[in-house]
C-alpha positions in Angstrom: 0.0 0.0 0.0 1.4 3.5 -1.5 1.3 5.7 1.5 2.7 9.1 2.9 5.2 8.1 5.1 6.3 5.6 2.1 6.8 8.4 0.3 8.7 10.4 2.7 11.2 7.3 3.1 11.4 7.0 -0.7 12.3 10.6 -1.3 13.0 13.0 1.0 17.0 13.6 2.2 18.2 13.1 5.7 17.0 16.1 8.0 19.9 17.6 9.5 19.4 18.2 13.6 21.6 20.2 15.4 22.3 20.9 19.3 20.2 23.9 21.1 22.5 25.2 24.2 22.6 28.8 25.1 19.1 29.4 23.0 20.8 29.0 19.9 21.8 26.1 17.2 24.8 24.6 17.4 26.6 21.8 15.9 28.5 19.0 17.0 32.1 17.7 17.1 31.1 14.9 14.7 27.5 13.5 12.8 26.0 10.7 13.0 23.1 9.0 10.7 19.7 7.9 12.1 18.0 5.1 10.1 14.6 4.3 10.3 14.2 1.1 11.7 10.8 0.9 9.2 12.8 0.2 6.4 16.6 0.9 7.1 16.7 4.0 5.2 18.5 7.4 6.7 16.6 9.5 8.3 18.5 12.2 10.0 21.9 12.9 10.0 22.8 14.7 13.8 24.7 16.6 15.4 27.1 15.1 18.0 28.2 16.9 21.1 31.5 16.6 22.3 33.1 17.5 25.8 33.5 21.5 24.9 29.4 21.7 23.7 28.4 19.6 27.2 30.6 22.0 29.3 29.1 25.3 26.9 25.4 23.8 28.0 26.0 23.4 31.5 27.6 26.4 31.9 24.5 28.1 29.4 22.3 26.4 32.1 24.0 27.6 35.6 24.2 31.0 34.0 20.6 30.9 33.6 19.2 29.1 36.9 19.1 32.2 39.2 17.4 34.3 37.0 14.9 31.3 36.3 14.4 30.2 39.7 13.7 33.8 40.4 10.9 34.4 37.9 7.7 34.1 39.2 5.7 31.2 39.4 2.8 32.7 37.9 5.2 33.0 35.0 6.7 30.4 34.9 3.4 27.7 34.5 2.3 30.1 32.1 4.9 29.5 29.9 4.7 25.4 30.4 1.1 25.7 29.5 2.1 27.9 26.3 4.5 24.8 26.0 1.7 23.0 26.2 -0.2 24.5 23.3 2.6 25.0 21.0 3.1 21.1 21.0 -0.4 20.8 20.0 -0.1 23.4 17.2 2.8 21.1 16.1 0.6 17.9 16.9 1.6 16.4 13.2 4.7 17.2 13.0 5.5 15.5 16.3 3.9 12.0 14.9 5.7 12.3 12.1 8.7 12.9 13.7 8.2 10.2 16.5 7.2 7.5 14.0 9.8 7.4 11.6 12.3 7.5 14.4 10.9 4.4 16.3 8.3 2.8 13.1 5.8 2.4 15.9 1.7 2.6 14.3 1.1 5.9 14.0 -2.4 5.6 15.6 -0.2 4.7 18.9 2.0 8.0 18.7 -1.4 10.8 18.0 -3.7 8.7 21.1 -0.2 7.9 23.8 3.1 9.8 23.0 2.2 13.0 21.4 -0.9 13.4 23.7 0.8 12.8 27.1 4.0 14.5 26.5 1.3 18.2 26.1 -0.1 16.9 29.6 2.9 16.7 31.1 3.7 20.0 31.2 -0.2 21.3 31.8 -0.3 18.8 35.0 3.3 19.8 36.1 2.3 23.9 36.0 -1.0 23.3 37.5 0.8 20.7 40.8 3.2 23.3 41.0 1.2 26.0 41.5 -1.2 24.0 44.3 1.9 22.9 46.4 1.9 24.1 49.8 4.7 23.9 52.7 4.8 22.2 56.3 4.6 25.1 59.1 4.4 23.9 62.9 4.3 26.1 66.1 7.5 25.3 68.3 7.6 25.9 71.8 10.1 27.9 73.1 11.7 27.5 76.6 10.5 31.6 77.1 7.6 30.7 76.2 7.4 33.1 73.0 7.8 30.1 70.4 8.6 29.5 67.3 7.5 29.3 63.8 9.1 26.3 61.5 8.1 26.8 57.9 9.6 24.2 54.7 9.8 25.8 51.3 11.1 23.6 48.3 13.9 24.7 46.4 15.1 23.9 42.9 18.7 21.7 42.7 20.0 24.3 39.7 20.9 22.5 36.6 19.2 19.0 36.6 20.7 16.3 33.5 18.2 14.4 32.1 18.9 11.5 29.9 16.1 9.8 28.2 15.2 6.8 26.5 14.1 5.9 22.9 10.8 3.3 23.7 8.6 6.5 24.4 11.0 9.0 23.5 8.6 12.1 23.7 6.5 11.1 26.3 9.7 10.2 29.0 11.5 13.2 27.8 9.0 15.7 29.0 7.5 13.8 31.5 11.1 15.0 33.3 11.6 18.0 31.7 8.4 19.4 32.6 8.3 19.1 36.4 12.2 20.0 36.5 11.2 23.3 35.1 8.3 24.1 37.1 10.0 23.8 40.1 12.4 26.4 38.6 15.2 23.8 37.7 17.2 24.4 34.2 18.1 21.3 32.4 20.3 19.9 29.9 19.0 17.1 28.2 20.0 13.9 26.1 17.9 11.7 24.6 18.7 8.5 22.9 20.7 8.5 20.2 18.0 6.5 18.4 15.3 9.4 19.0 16.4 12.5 18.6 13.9 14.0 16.5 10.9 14.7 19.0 13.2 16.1 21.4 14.6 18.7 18.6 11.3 19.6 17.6 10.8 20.3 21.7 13.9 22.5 21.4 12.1 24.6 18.7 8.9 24.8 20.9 10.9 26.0 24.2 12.3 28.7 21.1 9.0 29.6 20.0 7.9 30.6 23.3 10.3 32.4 24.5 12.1 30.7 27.1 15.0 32.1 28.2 18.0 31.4 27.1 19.9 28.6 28.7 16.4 27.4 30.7 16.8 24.5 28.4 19.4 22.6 26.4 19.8 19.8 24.4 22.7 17.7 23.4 22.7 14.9 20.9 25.1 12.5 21.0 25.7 8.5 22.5 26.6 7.0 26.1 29.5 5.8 26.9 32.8 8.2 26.7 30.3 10.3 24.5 28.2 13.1 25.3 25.9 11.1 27.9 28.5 10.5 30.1 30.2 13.8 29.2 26.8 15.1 30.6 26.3 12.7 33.8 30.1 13.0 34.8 29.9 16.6 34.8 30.8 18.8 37.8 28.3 21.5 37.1 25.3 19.3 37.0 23.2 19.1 40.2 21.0 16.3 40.1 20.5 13.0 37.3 17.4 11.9 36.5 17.7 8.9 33.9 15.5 6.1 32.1 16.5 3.0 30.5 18.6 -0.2 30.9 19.7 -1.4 34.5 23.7 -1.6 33.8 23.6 1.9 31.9 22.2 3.0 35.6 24.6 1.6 37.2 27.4 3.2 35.2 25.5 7.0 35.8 25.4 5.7 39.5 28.8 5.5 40.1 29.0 8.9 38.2 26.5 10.8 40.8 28.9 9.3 43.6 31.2 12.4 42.8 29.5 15.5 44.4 27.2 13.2 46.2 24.4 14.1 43.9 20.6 13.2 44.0 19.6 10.6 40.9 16.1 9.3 39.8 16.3 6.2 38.1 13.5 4.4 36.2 15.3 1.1 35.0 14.3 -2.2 33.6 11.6 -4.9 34.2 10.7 -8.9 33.9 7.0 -8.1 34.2 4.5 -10.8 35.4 1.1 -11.2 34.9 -0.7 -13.3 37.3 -4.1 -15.0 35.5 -6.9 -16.3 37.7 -9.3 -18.8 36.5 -12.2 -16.9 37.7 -11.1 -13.7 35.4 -13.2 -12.5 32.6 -11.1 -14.3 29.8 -11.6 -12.7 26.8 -10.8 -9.2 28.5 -7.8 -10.7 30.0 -6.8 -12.1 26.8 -6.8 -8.9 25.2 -5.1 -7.0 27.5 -2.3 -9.4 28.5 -2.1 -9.2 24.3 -1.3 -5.6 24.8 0.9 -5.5 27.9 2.9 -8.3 25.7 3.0 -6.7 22.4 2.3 -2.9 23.0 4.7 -1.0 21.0 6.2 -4.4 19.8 7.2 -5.3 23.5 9.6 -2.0 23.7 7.9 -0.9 27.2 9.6 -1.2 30.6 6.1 -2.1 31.8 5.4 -5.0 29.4 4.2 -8.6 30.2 7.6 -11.3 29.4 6.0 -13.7 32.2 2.7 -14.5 32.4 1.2 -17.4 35.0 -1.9 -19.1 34.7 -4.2 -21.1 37.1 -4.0 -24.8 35.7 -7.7 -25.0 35.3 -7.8 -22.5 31.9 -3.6 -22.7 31.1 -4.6 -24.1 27.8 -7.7 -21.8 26.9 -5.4 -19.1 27.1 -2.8 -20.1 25.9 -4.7 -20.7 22.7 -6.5 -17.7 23.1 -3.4 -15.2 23.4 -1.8 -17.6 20.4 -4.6 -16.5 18.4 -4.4 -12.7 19.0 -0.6 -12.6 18.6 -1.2 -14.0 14.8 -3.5 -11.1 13.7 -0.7 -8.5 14.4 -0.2 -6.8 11.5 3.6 -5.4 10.8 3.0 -2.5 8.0 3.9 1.0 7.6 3.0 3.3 10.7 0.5 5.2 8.6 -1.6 1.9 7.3 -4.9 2.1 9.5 -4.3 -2.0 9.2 -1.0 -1.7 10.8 -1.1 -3.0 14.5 2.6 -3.8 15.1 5.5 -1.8 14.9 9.6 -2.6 14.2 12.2 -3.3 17.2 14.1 0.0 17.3 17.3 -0.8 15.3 19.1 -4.0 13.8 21.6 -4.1 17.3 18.3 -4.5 19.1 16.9 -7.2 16.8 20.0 -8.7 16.9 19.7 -8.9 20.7 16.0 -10.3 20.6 16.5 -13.0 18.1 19.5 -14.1 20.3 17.1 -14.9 23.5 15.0 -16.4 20.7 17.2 -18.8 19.6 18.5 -19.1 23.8 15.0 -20.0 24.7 15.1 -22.7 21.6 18.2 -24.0 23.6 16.7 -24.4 26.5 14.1 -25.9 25.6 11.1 -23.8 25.3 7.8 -25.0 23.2 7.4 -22.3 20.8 3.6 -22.1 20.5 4.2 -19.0 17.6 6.4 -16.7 15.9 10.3 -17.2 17.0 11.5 -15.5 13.9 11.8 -12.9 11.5 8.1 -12.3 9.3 9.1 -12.2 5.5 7.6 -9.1 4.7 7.7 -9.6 0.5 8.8 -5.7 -0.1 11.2 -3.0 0.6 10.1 -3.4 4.3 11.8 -6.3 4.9 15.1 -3.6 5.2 13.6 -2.8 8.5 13.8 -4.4 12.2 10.8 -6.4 12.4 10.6 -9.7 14.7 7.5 -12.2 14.7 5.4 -11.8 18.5 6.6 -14.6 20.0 4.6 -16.8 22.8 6.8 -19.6 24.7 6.2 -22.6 27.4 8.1 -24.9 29.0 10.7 -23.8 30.5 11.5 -24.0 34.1 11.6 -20.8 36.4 15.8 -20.7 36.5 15.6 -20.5 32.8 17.4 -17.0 31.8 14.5 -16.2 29.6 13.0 -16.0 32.3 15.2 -13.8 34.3 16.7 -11.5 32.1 14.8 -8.7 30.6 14.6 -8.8 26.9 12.0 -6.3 25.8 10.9 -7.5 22.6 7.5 -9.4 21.4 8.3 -12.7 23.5 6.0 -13.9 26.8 6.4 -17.5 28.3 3.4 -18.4 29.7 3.6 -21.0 32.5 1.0 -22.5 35.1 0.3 -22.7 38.7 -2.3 -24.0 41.1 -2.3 -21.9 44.1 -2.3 -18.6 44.9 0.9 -18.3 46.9 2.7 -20.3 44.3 1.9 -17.7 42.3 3.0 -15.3 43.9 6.2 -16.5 44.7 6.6 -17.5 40.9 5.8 -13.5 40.1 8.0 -12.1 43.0 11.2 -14.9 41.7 12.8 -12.2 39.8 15.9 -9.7 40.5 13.9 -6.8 39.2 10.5 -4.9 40.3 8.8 -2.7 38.3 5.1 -3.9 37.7 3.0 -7.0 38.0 -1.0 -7.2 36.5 -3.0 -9.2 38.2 -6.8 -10.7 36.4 -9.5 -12.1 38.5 -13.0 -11.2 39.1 -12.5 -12.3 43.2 -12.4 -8.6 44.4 -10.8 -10.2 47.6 -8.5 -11.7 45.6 -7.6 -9.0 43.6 -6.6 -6.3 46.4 -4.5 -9.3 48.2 -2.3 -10.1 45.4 -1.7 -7.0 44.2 -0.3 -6.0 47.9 2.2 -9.1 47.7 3.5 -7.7 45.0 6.9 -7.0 45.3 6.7 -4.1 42.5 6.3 -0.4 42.2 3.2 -0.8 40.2 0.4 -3.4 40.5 -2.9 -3.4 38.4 -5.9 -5.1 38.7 -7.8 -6.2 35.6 -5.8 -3.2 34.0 -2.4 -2.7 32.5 -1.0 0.7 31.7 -3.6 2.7 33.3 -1.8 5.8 34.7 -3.0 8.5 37.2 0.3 11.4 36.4 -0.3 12.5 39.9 0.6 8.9 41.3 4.1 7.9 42.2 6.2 5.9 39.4 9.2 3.7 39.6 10.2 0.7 40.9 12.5 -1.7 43.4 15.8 -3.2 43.2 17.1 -3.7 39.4 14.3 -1.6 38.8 15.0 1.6 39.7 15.5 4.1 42.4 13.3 6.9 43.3 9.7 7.9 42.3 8.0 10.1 39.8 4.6 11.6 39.2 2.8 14.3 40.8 4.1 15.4 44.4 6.8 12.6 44.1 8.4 14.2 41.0 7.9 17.4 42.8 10.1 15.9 45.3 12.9 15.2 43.5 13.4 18.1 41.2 13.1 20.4 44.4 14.6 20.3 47.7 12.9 21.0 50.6 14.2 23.9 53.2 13.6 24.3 56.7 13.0 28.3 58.1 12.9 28.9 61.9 11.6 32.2 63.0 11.9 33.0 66.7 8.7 34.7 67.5 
């Protein structure tokens, strides 16, 4: 099928996106190319920042934080809800831009990405400005008193490095509440993504932020501008998402200066299946937790454990909705299933593949690579892939692979479910489907997660806390608790 974005990948040259630091342009010590991971073909050529630009955008943003964290509130959430608009203004220019960086269905990008990365910054201006203090009464051994009062302020230049799953929507789901509290930031995104967040650096310039308020660096991890950026002495706080050893690294980096970090790391999901659920709703929305944005969530299903009695129901079941994912261009209304992000990630995902092959996993579907019969077949595409058999120590089963791939395995009480979900060295999120109310509220307490739905999955409230335990992450964010983090809070003492 002959359609837009075809055309745009059959014709139109590499976009060229540059570095925004001081409120102006910049390019990079080097360029790299972007390929689509729809069909291979170059996208973008960027702008890489080397040691000299990071230091330049630091410095842009410590230049800049007193006079920002001296404008007036007032001001400032009027200018995160102009942020706000602008991005809507731009709303197709932002698909476009978010789908031929990650190939994901375009329908996906205008109702999740696009959408939430506006209400980020609406919610963030309209917390901010209903946040109130502490103040107690002290007693005083005159008997005049005292008058403790907290007030919350911001670190000074926060780095925020973001992911490429949901590149828009995790980028200014940090930026956002960072500037509200009156933080300026300097952010990298994925080297995969870096479209959306360039398009955001043209929004921040159309509005009239000040200059140095925000910055953004292109550029990779390791010895590169990411950990140019996270290694940097003039950078006050971290706040990063993505992969638990990348944390790590930045972890040891925030040692030096002692400096506050917000991580949001990996996940071996579970799901948790009760025979008493309502089956066809729990088929399809364990078939979206598993295969949502082709399994490139940190809150998708990779485990899933079902009570004996219906184990082969739904396995059957899930089988069946797993084949009717379509793999097409992002702008096909028939299209309901996205490429991985680039060949190095395929790569990695037909390795556990072939891993659980070798340890000896039933494959009840997909396993491979779908033969697409045209140009697409250039891109990243893997089939969704559904697995039994395998026993709980199986590294499938303990290492997060965030692709298209669930094992499904069974169980016959409740506590060995649990245990089964809770057998793992991360802790993000767990769903949990039954129709036992009781039931429901009692599991979902056991889990040892940050996150626990019930007959839900990816249901979000922005004003709840979000993160999760051990491999998982460190920290929360959402609502007060990303309010938390981007500011500190300060004790006054007036002697009355």
């Amino acid at each position: 099928m002959e359609t837009r974005l075809k055309a745009i990948l059959g014709t139109r040259p590499p976009r060229s996106l540059s570095c925004y630091v001081n409120g102006a342009w910049r390019p990079g010590v080097s360029r790299f190319t972007k390929y689509s991971p729809i069909d291979g073909s170059p996208v973008a050529e960027v702008e890489e920042a080397g040691a000299a630009l990071v230091d330049e955008a630091v410095a842009a943003a410590r230049a800049a934080s007193r006079r920002w964290r001296e404008t007036p509130l007032s001001e400032r959430r009027r200018l995160l809800h102009r942020i706000a608009d602008e991005i809507e203004r731009r709303f197709d220019a932002f698909v476009e831009a978010e789908v031929l960086d990650t190939g994901r269905p375009e329908s996906q990008a205008r109702t999740l990405d696009i959408p939430r990365g506006a209400a980020n910054f609406r919610t963030f201006a309209d917390l901010v400005g209903a946040e109130s203090g502490e103040v107690f009464e002290t007693e005083t051994p005159d008997g005049a008193g005292a008058i403790n009062y907290t007030i919350r302020k911001p670190h000074g230049v926060v780095a925020i490095v973001s992911p490429w799953n949901l590149p828009f929507l995790l980028l200014t789901w940090k930026v956002a509440p960072a500037l509200a509290l009156g933080n300026c930031v300097v952010a990298k995104p994925s080297e995969e993504t870096p479209a959306t967040a360039t398009l955001l650096a043209e929004v921040m310039h159309a509005v009239g932020l000040p200059e140095g308020v925000f910055n953004l660096v292109h550029g990779h991890g390791p010895e590169a501008t990411g950990e140019f950026l996270t290694r940097h002495p003039g950078v006050d706080a971290i706040t990063f998402t993505g992969e638990t050893r990348t944390g790590a690294a930045i972890m040891r980096a925030a040692a030096e200066g002692v400096r506050p970090i917000s991580f949001e790391l990996g996940g071996k999901n579970a799901a948790i299946i009760f025979a008493d659920c309502d089956l066809e709703k729990t088929l399809d929305g364990v078939a979206r937790s598993t295969f949502l944005n082709c399994g490139q969530v940190c809150l998708c299903t990779e485990r899933i454990y079902v009570e004996r009695p219906i184990f082969d129901r739904f396995v059957q079941g899930l089988k069946e909705r797993a084949e009717r994912l379509a793999p097409g261009m992002p702008d096909d209304p028939a299209t309901t299933l996205g490429p991985l992000i680039s060949r190095e990630h395929r790569d990695k995902v037909l390795s556990y593949y072939a891993l659980a092959r070798d340890e000896g996993a039933v494959v009840v579907t997909g396993g491979g690579v779908p033969s697409l019969g045209d140009w697409l077949d250039g891109g990243c595409w893997v089939e969704p892939t559904i697995l039994t058999g395998l026993p709980q120590t199986a590294r499938l089963l303990q290492e997060e692979v965030f692709g298209p791939i669930a094992h499904i395995a069974p169980f016959d009480t409740e506590e060995e479910a649990i245990m089964l979900a809770n057998d793992t060295r991360y802790g993000l999120a767990a769903a949990i489907w039954t129709e036992n109310l009781s039931r429901g509220h009692r599991v979902a307490r056991a889990m040892e997660t940050g996150i626990a739905w019930v007959n839900s999955w990816f249901l979000r409230d922005l004003r709840t806390p979000f993160g999760g335990v051990r491999l998982s992450g460190l920290g929360r964010e959402g609502g007060a608790h990303s309010l938390a983090f981007y500011g500190e809070p300060m004790n006054i003492c007036v002697k009355l």
